[in-house]
N, C-alpha and C positions, 0 to 999 in steps of 0.2 A: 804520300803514305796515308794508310785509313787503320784503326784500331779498334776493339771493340768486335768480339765474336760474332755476333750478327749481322753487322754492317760487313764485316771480312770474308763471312760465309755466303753471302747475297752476291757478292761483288766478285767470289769466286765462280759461285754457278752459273754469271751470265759469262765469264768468260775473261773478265776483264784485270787480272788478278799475275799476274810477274811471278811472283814468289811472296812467300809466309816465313812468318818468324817467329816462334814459340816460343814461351820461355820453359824451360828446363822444370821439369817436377812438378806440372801441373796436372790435377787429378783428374781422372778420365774423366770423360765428354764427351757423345754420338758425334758434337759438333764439330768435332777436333779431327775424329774419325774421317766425318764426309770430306773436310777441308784437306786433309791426305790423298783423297782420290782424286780432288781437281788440280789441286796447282804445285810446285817443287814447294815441298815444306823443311823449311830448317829449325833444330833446337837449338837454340841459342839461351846463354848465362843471361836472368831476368833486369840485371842490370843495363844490360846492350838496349832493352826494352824500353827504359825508361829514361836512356837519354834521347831515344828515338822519339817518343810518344810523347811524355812529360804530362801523363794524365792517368786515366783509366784506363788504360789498355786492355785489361782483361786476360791478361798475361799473349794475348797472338796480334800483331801490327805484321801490316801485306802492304809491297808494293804497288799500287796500279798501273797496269798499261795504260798508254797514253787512250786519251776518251779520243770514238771516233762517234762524230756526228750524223746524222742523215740529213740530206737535203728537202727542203720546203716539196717540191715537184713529184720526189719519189712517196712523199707523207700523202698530199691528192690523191695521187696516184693510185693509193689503198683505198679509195673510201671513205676516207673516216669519218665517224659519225659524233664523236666528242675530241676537241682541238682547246687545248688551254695554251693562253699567250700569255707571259711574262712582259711587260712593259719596264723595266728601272726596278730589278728584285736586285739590291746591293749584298744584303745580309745573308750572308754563308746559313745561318741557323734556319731563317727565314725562306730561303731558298729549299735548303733542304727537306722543312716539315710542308714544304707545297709541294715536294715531288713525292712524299710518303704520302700523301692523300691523296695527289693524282695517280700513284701507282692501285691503291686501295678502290679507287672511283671508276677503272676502267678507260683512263685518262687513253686515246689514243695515239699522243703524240705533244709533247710541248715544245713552244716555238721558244726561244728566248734570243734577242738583239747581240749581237757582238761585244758592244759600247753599253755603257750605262747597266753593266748585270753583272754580280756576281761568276765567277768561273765555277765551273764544279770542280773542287778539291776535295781532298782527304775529309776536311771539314765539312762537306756538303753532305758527303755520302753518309757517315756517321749520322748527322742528322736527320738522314730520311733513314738509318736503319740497314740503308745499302737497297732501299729503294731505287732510289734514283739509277741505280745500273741495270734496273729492269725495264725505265722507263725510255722512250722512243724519243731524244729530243734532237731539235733541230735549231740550227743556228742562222738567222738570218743579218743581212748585212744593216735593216732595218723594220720595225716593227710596221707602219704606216703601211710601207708597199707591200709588206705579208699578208698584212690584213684586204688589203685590195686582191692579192693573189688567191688568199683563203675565199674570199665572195664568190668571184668567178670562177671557183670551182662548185657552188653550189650552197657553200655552210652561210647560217645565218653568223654574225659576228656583235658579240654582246660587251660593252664594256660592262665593269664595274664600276659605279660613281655615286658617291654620297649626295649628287643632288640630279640621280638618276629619276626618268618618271616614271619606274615599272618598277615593282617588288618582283623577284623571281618568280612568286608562285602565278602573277597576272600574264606572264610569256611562257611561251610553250614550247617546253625545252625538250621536248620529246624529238623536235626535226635535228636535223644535223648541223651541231655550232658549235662555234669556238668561240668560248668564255675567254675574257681579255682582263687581267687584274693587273693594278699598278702597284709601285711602292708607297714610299712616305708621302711623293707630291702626288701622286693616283694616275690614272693612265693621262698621258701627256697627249694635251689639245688635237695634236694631228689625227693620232690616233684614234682619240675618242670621236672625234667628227669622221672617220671613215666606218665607224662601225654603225649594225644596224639600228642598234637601239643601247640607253643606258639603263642600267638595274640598280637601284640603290638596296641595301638590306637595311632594314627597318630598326630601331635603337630603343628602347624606352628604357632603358637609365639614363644615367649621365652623362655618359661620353658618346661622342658623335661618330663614334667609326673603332672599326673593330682593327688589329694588323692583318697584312694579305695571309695568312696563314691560315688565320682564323675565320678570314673573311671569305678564301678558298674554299676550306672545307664546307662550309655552312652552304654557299651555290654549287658545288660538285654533287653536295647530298641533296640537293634540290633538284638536282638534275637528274640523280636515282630515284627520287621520289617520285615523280612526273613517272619515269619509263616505265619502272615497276607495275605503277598504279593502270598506265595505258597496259599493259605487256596481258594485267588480270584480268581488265575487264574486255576483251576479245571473247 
């Protein structure tokens, strides 16, 4: 179950939406409108709501159909030219504001492991806003052999690491790669020694590392800064 009118109305446009549950006597809303012509919408007593939800709801909580994945081969397959890998993202919240910024970045596709990663739930989606149902992800059985599969297809493959020797803006992020972020422990040794190179982001306060959310956002928009900058001066 996802709650939360935006996350609800995102997750109904890409398709992915069962049914809707309204509560009774809520004041109009375009939102409510549009959410009427994609998915079977019930009004239900606001009570039913909030033994469902047990939060914000926003008065509308939607079933989701079951997530279907795409495969690693058929992601190639397309081209892509920006490829983010999840290595050990555990955190639902965490999870979710890296696929609302991959969805915002142009992201073309996120890889994330099996084992060791967060599911995408009701919680996920919320978090990114109901981004994440727009975004293109894929599930592989392991991140190491992804990342070999990602190479030879062409993309350069960039960990993120705190005792990386590139600052983003020193690589050139304009070719075609996939940015690789870890969780709490950072991308796990297999991993990071298949990729092509490490990025650390640069600190000067006090603390030595940012969360992957944070730390996403910050090399995704570095990745739009580079393309842009290339895209003007042509």
């Amino acid at each position: 179950m996802i709650y939360g009118r935006n996350a609800v109305l995102e997750a109904a446009r890409a398709g992915h939406v069962k049914r809707v549950l309204i509560a009774d006597g809520l004041d109009p809303d375009p939102r409510l409108d549009e959410l009427a012509t994609l998915a079977r919408v019930e009004v239900v007593a606001r009570e039913r709501l909030e033994a469902l939800a047990h939060g914000n709801h926003q008065g509308v909580v939607a079933e989701l159909a079951p997530r279907e994945y795409a495969n690693l081969r058929g992601l190639l397959a397309g081209n892509p030219t920006l490829v983010l890998g999840l290595d050990g993202i555990q955190d639902p919240q965490n999870l979710g504001a890296i696929l609302r910024t991959a969805d915002a970045a142009g992201v073309d596709g996120v890889v994330i492991p099996e084992r060791r990663s967060a599911p995408v739930t009701g919680a996920v989606v919320k978090a990114s806003s109901g981004a994440s149902e727009h975004i293109r992800l894929v599930r592989v059985s392991g991140m190491a052999s992804a990342v070999s599969e990602i190479k030879r297809a062409g993309l350069w493959c960039v960990a993120l690491d705190v005792a990386g020797e590139q600052a983003p803006w020193e690589f050139d992020l304009t070719q075609p790669v996939c940015i690789v972020i870890g969780g709490e422990e950072g991308v796990h040794r297999l991993v990071r020694q298949r990729c092509d190179a490490r990025l650390r982001i640069p600190m000067a306060g006090r603390v030595d590392s940012l969360n992957a959310s944070a730390a996403t956002a910050a090399l995704l928009y570095e990745v739009m800064r580079q393309r842009t900058l290339k895209l003007f001066s042509r």
